[in-house]
ChimeraX commands (.cxc) that place a marker at each C-alpha (Angstrom):
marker #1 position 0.00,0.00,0.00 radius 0.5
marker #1 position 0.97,3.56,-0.84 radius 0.5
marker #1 position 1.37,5.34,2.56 radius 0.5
marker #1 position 0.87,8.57,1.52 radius 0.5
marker #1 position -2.96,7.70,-0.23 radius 0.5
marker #1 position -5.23,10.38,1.12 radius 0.5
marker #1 position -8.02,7.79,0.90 radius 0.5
marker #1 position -8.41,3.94,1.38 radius 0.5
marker #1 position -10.84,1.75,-0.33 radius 0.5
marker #1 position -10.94,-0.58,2.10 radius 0.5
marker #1 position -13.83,-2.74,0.01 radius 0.5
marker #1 position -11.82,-2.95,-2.87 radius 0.5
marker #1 position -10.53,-6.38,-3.71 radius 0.5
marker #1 position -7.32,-7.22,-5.77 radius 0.5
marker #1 position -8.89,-10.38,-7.09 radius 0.5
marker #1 position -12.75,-9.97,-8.08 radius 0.5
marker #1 position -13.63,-8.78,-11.44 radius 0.5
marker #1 position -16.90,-6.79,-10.96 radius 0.5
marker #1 position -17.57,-3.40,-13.04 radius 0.5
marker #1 position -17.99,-1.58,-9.19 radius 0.5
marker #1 position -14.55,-3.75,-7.88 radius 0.5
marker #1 position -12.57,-2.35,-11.39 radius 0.5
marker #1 position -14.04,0.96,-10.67 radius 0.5
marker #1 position -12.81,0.86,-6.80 radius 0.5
marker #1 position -9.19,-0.62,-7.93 radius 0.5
marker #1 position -8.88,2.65,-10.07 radius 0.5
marker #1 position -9.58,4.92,-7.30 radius 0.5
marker #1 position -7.95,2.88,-5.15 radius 0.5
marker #1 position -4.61,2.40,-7.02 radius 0.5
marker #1 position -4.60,6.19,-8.82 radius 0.5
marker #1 position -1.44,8.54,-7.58 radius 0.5
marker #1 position -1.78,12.13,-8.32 radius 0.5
marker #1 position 1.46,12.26,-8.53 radius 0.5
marker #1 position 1.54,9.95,-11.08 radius 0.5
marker #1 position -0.53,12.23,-13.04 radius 0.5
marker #1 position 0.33,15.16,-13.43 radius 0.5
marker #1 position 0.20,16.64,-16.90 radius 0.5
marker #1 position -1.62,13.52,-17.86 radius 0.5
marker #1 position -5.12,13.93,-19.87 radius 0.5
marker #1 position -7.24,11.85,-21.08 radius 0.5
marker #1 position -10.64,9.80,-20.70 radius 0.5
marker #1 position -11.68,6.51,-21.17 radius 0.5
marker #1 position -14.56,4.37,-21.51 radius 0.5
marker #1 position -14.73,1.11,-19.50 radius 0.5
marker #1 position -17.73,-1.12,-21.02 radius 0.5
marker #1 position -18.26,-4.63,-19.24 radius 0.5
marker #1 position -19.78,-8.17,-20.03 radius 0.5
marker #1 position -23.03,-7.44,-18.26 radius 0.5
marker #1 position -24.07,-3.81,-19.98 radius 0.5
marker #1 position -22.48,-1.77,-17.44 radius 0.5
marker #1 position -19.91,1.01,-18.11 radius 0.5
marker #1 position -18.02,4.24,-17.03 radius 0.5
marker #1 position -16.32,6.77,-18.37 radius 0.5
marker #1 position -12.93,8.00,-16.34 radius 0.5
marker #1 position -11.19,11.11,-17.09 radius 0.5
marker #1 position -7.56,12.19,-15.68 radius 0.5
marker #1 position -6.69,16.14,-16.22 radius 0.5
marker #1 position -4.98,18.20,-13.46 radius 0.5
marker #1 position -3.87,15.52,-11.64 radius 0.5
marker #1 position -7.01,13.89,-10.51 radius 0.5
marker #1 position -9.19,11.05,-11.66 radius 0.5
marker #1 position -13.01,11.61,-12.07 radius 0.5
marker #1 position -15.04,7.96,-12.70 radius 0.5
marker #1 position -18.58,9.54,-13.08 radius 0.5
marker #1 position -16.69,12.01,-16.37 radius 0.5
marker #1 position -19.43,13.35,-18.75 radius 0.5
marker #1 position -16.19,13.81,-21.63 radius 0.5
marker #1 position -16.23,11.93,-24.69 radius 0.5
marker #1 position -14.06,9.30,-24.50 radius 0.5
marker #1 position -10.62,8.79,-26.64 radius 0.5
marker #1 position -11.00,5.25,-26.07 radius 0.5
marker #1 position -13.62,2.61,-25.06 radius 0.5
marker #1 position -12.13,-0.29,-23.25 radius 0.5
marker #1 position -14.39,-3.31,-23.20 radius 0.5
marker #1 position -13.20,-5.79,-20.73 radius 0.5
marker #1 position -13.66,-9.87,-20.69 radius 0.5
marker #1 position -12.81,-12.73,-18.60 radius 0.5
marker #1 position -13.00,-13.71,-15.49 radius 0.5
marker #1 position -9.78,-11.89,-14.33 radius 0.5
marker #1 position -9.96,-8.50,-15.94 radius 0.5
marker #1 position -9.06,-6.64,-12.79 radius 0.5
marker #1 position -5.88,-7.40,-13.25 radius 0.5
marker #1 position -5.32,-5.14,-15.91 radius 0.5
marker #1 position -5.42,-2.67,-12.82 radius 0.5
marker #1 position -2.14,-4.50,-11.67 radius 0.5
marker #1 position 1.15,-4.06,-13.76 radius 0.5
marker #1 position 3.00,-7.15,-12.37 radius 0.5
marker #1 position 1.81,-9.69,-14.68 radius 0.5
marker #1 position 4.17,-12.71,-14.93 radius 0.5
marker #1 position 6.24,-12.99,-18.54 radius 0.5
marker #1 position 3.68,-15.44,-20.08 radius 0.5
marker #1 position 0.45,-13.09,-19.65 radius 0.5
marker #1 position -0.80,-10.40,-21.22 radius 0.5
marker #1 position -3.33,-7.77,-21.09 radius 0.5
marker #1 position -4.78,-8.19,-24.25 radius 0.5
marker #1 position -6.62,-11.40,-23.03 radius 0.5
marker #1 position -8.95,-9.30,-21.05 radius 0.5
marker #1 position -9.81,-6.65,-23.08 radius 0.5
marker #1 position -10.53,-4.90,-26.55 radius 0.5
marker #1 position -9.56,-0.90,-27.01 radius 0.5
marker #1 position -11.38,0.63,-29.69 radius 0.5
marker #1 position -9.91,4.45,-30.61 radius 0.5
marker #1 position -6.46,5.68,-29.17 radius 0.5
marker #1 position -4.49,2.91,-27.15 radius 0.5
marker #1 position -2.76,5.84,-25.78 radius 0.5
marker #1 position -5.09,6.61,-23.88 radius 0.5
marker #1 position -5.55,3.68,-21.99 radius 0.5
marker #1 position -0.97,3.38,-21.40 radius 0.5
marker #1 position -1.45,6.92,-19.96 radius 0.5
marker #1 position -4.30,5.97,-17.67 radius 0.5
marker #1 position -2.17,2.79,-16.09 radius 0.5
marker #1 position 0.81,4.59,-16.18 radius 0.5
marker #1 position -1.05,6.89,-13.42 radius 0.5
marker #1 position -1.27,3.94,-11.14 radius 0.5
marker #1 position 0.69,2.31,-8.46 radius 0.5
marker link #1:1,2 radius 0.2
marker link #1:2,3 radius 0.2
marker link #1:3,4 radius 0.2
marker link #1:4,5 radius 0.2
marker link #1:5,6 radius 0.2
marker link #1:6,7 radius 0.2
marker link #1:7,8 radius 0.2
marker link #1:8,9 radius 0.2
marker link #1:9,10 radius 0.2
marker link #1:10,11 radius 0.2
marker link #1:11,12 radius 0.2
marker link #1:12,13 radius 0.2
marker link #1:13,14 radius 0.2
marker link #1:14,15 radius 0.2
marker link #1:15,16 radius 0.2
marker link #1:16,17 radius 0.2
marker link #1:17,18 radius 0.2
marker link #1:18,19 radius 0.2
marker link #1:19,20 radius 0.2
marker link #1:20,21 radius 0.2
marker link #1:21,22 radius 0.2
marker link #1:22,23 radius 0.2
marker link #1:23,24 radius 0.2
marker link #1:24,25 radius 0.2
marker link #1:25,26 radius 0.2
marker link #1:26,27 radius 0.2
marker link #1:27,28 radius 0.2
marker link #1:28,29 radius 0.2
marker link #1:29,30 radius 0.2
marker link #1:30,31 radius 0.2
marker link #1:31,32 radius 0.2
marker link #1:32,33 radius 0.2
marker link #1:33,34 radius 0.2
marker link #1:34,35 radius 0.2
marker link #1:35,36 radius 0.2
marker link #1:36,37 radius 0.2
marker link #1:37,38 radius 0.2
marker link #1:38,39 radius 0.2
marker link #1:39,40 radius 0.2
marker link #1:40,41 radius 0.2
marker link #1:41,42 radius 0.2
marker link #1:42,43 radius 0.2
marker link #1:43,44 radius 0.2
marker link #1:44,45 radius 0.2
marker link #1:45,46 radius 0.2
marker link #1:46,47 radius 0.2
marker link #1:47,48 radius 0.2
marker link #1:48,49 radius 0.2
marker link #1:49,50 radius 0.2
marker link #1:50,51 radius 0.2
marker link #1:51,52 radius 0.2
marker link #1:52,53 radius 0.2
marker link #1:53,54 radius 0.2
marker link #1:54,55 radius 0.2
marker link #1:55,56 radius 0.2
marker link #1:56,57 radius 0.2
marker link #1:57,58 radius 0.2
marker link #1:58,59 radius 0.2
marker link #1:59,60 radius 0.2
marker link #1:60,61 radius 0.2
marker link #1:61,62 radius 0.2
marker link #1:62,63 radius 0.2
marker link #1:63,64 radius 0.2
marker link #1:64,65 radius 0.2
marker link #1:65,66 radius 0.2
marker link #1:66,67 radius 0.2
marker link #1:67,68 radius 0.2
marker link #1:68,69 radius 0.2
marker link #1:69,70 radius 0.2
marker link #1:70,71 radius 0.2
marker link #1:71,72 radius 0.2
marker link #1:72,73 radius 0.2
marker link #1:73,74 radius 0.2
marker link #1:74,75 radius 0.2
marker link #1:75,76 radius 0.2
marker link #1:76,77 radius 0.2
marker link #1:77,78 radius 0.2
marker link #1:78,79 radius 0.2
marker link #1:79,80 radius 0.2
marker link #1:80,81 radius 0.2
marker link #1:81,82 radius 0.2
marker link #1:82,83 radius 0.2
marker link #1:83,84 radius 0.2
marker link #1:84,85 radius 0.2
marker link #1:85,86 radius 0.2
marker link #1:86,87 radius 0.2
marker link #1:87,88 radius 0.2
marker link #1:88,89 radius 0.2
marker link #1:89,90 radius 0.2
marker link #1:90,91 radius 0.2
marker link #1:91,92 radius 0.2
marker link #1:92,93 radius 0.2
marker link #1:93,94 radius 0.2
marker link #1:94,95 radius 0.2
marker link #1:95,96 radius 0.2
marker link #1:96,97 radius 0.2
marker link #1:97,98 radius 0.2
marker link #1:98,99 radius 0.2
marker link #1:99,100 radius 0.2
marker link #1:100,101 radius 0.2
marker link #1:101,102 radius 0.2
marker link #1:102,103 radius 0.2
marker link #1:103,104 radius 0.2
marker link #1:104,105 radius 0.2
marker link #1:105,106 radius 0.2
marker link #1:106,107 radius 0.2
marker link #1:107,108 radius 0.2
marker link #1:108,109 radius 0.2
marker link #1:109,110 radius 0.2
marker link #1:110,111 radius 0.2
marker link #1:111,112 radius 0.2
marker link #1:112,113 radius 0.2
marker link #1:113,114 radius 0.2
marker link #1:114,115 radius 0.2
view
């Protein structure tokens, strides 16, 4: 954990794919630090209908964003959370659990703003 978080989610869980568990593990695992100068917004669109649209700009992250999205993210399996996590072993990759449709960027500049 990242002792200098302002806020814990204390309900979020490293290993349950839900649409409300990915959008905790963003909040959760965002640094502002991380961020700064960073812009964009993406859409996250799951299995069972549900999405949300996440912006970054000015160093904070907004889940409920009302922006048009650069990218739409639509996430699969049964272990997308993990895209949420950057230490994947060698042999696995994040393409297995999702699709981006518009700028990739987008979504490398949203991970790169967590930790």
């Amino acid at each position: 954990r990242n002792p200098n978080k302002r806020v814990r989610y204390l309900d979020y869980q490293v290993d349950v794919s839900s649409p409300h568990n990915f959008k905790i593990g963003l909040q959760h695992r965002f640094d502002d630090r991380l961020a700064e100068g960073v812009t964009c917004t993406i859409r996250f669109r799951f299995a069972d209908g549900t999405e949300f649209t996440s912006t970054i700009a000015h160093g904070t992250l907004d889940v409920e964003s009302a922006r048009p999205p650069e990218a739409t993210v639509t996430l699969s399996g049964g272990d997308y959370v993990k895209l949420l996590h950057p230490s994947l072993s060698p042999n696995e990759s994040h393409e297995s659990r999702h699709h981006i449709a518009g700028d990739p960027r987008a979504l490398g500049a949203l991970l790169a703003c967590l930790a």
